[in-house]
Backbone as numpy.savetxt, mean C-alpha at the origin, in Angstrom:
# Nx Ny Nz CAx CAy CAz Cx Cy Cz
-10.11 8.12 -0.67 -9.55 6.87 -0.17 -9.99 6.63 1.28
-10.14 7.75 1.74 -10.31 7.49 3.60 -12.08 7.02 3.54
-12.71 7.67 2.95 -14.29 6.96 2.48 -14.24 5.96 2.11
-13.71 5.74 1.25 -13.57 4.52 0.95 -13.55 3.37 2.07
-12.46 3.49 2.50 -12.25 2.50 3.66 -12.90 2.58 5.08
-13.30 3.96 5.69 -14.32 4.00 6.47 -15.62 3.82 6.39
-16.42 3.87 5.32 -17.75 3.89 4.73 -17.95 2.09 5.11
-16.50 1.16 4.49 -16.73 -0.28 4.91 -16.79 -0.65 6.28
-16.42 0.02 6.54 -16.22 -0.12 8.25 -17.34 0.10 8.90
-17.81 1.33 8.76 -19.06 1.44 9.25 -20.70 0.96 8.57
-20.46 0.03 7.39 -21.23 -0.62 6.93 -21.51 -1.99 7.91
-20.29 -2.40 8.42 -20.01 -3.66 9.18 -20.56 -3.78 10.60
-21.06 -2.56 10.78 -21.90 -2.06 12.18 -23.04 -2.53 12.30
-23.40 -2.73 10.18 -25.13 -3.87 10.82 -25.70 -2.04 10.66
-27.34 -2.66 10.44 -28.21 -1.77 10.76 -28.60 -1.03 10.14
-28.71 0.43 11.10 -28.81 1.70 9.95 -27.53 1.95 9.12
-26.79 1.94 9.99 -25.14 2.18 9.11 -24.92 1.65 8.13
-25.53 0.11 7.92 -25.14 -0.23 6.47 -25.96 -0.10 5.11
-27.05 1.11 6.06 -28.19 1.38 4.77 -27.28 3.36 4.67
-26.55 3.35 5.26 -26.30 5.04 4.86 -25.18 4.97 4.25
-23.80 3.87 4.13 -22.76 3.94 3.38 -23.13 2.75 2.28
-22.19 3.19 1.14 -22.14 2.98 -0.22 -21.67 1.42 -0.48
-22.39 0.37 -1.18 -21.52 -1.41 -1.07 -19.50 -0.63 -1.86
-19.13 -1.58 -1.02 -17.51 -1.42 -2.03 -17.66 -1.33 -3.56
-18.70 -2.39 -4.20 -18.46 -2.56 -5.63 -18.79 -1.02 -5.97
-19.79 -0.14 -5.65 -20.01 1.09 -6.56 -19.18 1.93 -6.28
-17.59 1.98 -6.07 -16.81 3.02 -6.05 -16.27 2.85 -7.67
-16.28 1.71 -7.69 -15.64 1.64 -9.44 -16.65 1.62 -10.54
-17.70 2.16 -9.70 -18.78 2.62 -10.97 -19.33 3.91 -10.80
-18.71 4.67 -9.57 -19.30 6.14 -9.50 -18.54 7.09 -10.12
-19.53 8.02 -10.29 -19.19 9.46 -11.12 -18.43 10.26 -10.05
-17.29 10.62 -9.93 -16.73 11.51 -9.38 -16.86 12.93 -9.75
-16.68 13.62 -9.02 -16.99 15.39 -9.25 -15.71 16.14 -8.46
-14.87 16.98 -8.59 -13.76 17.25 -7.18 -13.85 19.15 -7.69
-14.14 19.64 -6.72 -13.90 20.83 -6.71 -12.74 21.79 -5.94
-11.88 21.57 -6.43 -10.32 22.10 -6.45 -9.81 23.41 -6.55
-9.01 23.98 -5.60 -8.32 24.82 -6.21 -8.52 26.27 -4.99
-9.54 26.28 -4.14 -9.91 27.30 -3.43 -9.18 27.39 -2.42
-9.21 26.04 -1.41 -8.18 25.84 -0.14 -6.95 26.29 -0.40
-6.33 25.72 -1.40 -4.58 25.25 -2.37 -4.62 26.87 -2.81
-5.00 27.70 -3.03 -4.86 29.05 -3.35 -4.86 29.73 -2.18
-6.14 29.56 -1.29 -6.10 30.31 -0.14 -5.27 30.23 1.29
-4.46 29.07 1.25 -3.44 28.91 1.92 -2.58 29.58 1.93
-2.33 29.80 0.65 -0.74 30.54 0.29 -0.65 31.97 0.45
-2.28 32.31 0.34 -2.53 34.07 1.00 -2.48 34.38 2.09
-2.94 33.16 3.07 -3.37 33.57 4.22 -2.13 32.74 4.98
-1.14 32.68 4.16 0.40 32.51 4.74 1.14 33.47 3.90
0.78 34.54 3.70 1.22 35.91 3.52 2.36 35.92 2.37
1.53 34.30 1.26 2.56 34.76 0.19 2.08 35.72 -1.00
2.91 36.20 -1.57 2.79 37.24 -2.45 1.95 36.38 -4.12
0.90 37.34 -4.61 1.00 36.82 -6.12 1.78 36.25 -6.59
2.55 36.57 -6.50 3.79 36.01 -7.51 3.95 34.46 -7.17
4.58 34.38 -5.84 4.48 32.87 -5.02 3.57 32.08 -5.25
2.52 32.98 -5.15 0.98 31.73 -4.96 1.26 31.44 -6.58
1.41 32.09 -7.53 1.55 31.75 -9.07 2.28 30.16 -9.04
3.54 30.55 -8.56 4.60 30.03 -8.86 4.29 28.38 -8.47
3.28 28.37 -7.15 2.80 27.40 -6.63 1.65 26.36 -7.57
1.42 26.99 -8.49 0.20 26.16 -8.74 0.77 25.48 -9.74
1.97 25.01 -10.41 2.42 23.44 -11.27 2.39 22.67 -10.37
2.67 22.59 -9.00 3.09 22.12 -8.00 1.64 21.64 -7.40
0.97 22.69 -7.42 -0.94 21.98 -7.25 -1.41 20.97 -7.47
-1.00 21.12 -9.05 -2.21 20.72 -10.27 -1.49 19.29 -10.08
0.14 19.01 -10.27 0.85 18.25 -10.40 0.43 17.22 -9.44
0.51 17.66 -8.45 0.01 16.58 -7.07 -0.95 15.95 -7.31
-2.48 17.04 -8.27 -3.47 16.49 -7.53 -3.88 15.32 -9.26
-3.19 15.74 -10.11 -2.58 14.59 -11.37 -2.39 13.02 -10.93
-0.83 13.49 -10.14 -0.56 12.12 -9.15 -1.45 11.45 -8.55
-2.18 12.01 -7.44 -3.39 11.55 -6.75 -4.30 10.76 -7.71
-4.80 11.07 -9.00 -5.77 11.17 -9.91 -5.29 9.48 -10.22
-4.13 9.45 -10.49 -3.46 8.24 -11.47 -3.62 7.01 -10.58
-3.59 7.33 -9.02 -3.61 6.15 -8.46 -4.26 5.18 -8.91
-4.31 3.57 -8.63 -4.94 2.52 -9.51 -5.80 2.20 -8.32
-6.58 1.28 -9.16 -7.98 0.68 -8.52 -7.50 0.13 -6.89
-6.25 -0.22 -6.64 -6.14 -0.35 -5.39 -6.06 0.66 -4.59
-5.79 2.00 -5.09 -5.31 3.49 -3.74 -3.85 3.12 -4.40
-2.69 2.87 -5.04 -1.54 3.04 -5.28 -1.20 3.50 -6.30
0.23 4.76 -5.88 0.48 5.05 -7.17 0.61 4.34 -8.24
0.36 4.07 -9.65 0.23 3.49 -10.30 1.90 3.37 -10.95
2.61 4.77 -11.11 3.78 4.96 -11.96 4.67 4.27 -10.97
4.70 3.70 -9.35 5.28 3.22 -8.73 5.36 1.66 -8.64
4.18 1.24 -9.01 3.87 -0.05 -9.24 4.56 -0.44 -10.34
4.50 0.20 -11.14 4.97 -0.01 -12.20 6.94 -0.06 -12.70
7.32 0.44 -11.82 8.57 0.32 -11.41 8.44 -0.85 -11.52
7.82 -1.28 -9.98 7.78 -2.58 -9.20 7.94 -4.05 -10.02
6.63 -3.62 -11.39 6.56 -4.59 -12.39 7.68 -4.89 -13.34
8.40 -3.59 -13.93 9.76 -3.64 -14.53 10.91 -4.38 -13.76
10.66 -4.07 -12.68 11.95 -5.08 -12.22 12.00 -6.63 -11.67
10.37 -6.32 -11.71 10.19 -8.42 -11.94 10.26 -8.72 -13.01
10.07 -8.11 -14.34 9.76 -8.29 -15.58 11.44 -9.01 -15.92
12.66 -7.80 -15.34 13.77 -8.17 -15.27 14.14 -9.08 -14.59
13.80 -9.21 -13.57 14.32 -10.19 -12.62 13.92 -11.80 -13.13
13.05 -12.28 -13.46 12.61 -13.32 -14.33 13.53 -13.56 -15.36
13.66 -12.71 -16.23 14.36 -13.08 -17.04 15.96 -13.09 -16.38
16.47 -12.77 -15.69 17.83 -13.05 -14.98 17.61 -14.71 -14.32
16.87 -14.72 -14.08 16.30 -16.33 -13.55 16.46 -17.16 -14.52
15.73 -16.78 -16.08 15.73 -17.38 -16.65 17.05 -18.43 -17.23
17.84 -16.98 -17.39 19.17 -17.04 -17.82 20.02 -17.92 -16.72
19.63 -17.54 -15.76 20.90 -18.49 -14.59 19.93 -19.53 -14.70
18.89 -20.27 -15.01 18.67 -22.10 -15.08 19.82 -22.42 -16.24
19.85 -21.68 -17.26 20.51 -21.99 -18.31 22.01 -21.74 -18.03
22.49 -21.00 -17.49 23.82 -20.47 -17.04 24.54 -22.21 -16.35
23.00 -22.21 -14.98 23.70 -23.07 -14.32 23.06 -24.23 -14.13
22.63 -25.44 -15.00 21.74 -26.31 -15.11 21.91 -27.27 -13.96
22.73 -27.65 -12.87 22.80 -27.85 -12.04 21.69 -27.40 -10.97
21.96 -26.07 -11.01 21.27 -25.42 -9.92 19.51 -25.28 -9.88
18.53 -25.15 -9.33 17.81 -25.02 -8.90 16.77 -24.06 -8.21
16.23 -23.30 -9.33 15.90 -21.74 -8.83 14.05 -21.72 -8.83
13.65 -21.34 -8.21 12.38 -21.23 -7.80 12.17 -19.65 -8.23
11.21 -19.39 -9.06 10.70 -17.67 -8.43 9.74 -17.66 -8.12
9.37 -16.42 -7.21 8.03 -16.60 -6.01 7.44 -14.95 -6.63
6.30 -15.15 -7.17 6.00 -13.79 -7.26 5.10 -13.36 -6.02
5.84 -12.48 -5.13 5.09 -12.29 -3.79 4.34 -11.01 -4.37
4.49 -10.19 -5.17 4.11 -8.64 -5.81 2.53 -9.08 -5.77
2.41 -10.03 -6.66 0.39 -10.33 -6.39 0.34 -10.33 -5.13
0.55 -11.28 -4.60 -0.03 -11.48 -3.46 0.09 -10.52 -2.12
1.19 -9.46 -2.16 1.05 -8.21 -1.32 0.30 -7.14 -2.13
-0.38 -7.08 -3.65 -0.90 -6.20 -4.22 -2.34 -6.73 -3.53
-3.09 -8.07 -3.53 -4.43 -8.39 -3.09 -4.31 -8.17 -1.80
-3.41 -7.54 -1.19 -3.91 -7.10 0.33 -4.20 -5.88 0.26
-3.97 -4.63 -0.85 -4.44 -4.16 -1.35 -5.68 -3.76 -2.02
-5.86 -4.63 -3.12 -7.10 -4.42 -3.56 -8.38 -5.30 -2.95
-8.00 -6.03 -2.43 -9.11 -6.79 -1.94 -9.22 -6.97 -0.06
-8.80 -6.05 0.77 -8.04 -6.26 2.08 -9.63 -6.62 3.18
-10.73 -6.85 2.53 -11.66 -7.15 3.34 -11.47 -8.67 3.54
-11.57 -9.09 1.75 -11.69 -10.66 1.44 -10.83 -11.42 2.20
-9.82 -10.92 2.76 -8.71 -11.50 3.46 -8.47 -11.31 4.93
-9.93 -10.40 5.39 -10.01 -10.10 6.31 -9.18 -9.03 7.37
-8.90 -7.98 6.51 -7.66 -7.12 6.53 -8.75 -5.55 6.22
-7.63 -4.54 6.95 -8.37 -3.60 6.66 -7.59 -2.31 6.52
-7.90 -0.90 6.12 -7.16 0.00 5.91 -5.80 0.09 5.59
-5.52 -0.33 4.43 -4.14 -1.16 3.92 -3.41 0.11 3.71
-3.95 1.24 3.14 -2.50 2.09 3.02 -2.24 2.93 4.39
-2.58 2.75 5.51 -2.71 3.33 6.82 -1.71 2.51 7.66
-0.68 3.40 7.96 0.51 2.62 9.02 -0.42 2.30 10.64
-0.15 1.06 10.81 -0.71 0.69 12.47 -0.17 1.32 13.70
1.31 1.29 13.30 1.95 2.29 14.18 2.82 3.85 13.65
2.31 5.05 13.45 2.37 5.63 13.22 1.85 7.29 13.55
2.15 8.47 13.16 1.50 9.18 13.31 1.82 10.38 12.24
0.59 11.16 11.64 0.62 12.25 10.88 0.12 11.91 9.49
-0.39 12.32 8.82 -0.95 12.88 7.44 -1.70 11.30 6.89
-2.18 11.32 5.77 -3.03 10.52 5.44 -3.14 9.00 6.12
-1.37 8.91 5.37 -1.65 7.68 6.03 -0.72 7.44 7.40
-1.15 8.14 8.05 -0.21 7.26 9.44 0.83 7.56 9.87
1.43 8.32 8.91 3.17 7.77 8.48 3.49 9.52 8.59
4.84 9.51 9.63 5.90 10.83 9.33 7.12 10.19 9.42
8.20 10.76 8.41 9.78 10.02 8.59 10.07 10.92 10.12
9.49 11.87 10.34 9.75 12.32 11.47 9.31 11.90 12.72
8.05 11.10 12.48 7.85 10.40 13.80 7.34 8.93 13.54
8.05 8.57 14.22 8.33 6.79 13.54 7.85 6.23 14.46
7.51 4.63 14.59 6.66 4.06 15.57 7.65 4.00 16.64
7.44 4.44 17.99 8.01 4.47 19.26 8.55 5.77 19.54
8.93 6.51 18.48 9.18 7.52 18.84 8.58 8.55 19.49
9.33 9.51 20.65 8.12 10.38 21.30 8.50 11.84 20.62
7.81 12.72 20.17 7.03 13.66 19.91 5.88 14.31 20.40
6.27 15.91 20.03 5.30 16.75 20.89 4.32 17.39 20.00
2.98 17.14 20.44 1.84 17.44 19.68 1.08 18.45 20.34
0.70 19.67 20.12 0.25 20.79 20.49 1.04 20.77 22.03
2.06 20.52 21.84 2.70 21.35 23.70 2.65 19.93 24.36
2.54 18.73 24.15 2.59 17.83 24.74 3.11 16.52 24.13
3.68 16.02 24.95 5.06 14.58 24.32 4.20 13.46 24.63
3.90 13.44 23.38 3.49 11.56 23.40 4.44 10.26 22.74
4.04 9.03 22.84 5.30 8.57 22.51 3.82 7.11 20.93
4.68 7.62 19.76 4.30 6.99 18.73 3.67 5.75 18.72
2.14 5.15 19.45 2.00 3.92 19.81 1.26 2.95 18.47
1.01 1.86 18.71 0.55 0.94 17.99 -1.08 1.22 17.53
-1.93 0.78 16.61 -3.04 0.48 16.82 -3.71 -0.40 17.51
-5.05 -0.03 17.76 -5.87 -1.32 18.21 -5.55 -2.63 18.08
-5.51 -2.79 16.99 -5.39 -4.52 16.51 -4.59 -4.53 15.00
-3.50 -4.55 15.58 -2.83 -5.39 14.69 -2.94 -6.07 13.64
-3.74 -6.85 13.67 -3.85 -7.87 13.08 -4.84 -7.94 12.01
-5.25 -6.91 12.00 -6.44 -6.84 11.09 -5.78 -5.70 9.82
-4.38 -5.03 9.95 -3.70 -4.36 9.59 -2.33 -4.71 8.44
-2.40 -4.11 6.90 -1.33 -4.81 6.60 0.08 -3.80 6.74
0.43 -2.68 6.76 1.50 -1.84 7.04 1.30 -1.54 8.56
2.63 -2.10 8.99 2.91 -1.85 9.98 3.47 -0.60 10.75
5.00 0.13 10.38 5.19 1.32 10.47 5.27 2.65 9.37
4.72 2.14 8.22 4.62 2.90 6.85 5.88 2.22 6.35
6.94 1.36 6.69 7.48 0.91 5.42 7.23 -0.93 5.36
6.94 -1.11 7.11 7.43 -3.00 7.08 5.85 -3.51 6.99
5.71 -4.30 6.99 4.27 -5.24 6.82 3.98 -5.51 8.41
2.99 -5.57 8.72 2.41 -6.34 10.19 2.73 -7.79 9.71
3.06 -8.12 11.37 2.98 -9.86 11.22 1.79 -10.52 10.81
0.47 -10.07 10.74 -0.29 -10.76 10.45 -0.26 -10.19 8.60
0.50 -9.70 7.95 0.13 -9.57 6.45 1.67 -10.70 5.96
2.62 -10.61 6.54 3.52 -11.09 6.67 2.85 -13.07 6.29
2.57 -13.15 7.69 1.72 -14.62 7.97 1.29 -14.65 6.75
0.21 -13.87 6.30 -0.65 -14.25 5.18 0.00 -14.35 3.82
1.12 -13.27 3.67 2.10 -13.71 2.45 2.99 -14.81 2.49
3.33 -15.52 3.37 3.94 -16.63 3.38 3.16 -17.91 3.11
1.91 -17.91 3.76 1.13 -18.72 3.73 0.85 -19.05 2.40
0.03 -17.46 1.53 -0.14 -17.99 0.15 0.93 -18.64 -0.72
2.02 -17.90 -0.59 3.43 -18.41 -1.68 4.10 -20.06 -1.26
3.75 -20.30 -0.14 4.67 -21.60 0.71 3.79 -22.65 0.10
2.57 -22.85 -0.52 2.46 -23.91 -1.25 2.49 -24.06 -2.82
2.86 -23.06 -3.52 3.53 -23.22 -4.68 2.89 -22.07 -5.87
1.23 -22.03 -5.73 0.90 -21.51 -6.79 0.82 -19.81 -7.20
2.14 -19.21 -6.79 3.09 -18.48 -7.17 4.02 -18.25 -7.81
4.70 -19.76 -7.73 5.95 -19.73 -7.72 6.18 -20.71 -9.21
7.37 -20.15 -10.00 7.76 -20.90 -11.01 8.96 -21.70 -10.94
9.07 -22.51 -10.46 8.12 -23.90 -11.13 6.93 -23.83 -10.29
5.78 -24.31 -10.36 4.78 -24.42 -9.32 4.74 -25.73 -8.39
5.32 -25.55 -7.53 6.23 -26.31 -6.67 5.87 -26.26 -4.86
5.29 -26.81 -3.83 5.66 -26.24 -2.98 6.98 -25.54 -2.48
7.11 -24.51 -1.79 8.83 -24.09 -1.25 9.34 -25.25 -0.31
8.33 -26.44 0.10 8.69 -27.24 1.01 9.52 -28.43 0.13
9.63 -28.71 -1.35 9.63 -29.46 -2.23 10.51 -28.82 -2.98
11.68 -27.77 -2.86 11.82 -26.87 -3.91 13.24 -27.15 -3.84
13.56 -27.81 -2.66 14.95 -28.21 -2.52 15.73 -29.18 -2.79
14.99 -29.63 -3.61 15.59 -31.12 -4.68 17.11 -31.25 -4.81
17.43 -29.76 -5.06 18.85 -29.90 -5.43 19.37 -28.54 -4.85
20.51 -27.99 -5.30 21.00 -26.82 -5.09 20.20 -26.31 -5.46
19.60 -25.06 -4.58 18.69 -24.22 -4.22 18.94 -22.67 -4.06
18.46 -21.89 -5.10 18.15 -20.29 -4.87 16.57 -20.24 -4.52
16.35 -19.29 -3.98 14.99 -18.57 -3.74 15.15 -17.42 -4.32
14.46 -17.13 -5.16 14.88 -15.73 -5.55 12.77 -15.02 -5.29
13.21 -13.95 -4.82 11.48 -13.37 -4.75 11.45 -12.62 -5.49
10.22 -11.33 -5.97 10.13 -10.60 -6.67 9.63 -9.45 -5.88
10.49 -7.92 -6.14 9.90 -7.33 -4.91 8.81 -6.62 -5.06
């Protein structure tokens, strides 16, 4: 994933750089190869655990690197998304039921789930970049420790720094590993606020005809 998204980056440099990294389209046509299992074993020795431990450790390996495996064509867990989809799947139909419940009323649904998933899969086209990487953050893949949160100060080899922002913002769609940057924010409002999201397909500026729910999809 981190190739992935750096390889574009440094394609964008022009030049030689964009003759030594790979176009985006051939990641979803390359042969992968992963050779596993040496580090993830030799850790657990050379942290003085016993056979037995290091045994005990490897469902816990394999399991992870399963998870990892499943992610979808965007970098996201897939079994999480999929939550995501079940409960719009539900939520629609609760919509459905309250037009009918309450024919009076006036319910719009906004499926924002696409349109924060294409900042995802597509985060160049939109002019966006390193989407699963918190802007303000610090620690492990992406960005993100519950232990050190944006502003917070923490000490890193013997020295207290205090959790700062990235470069630019704005070119960024997670902001502290859970909220969106204002500029992905901007861009999800933008797409959904003229309608072709939303059921009825409606602007949201037009949606208030009558008694009015907004209901989104998360």
């Amino acid at each position: 994933m981190q190739f992935k998204g750096r390889s574009q980056l440094i394609r964008k440099q022009g030049g030689a750089f964009a003759q030594l990294m790979p176009m985006e389209e051939y990641f979803q046509k390359s042969l992968y190869t992963f050779d596993i299992g040496q580090n993830d074993l030799g850790a657990g020795f050379l942290g003085n655990m016993s056979v037995e431990e290091v045994n005990a450790s490897v469902p816990n390996i394999v399991n992870t690197f399963s998870t990892d495996v499943k992610k979808d064509s965007a970098g996201c867990a897939k079994s999480y998304n999929e939550v995501a989809q079940y409960f719009n799947r539900e939520l629609k139909e609760t919509v459905l039921q309250l037009r009918k419940d309450l024919p009076s009323a006036a319910f719009t649904y906004v499926d924002v789930y696409s349109v924060k998933y294409s900042l995802f899969s597509e985060p160049q086209k939109h002019g966006f970049e390193l989407p699963h990487v918190a802007c303000c953050g610090y620690g492990g893949l992406y960005n993100y420790s519950s232990s050190a949160g944006c502003g917070a100060t923490i000490t890193v080899n013997g020295t207290q720094i205090t959790v700062g922002s990235c470069d630019d913002p704005s070119v960024r769609v997670i902001w502290d590993g859970i909220h969106y940057t204002e500029a992905a924010n901007k861009f999800i409002f933008e797409r959904i606020s003229t309608g072709p999201f939303s059921d009825p397909p409606v602007p949201l500026n037009l949606a208030c005809h009558r008694e009015f729910r907004l209901i989104y999809r998360y």
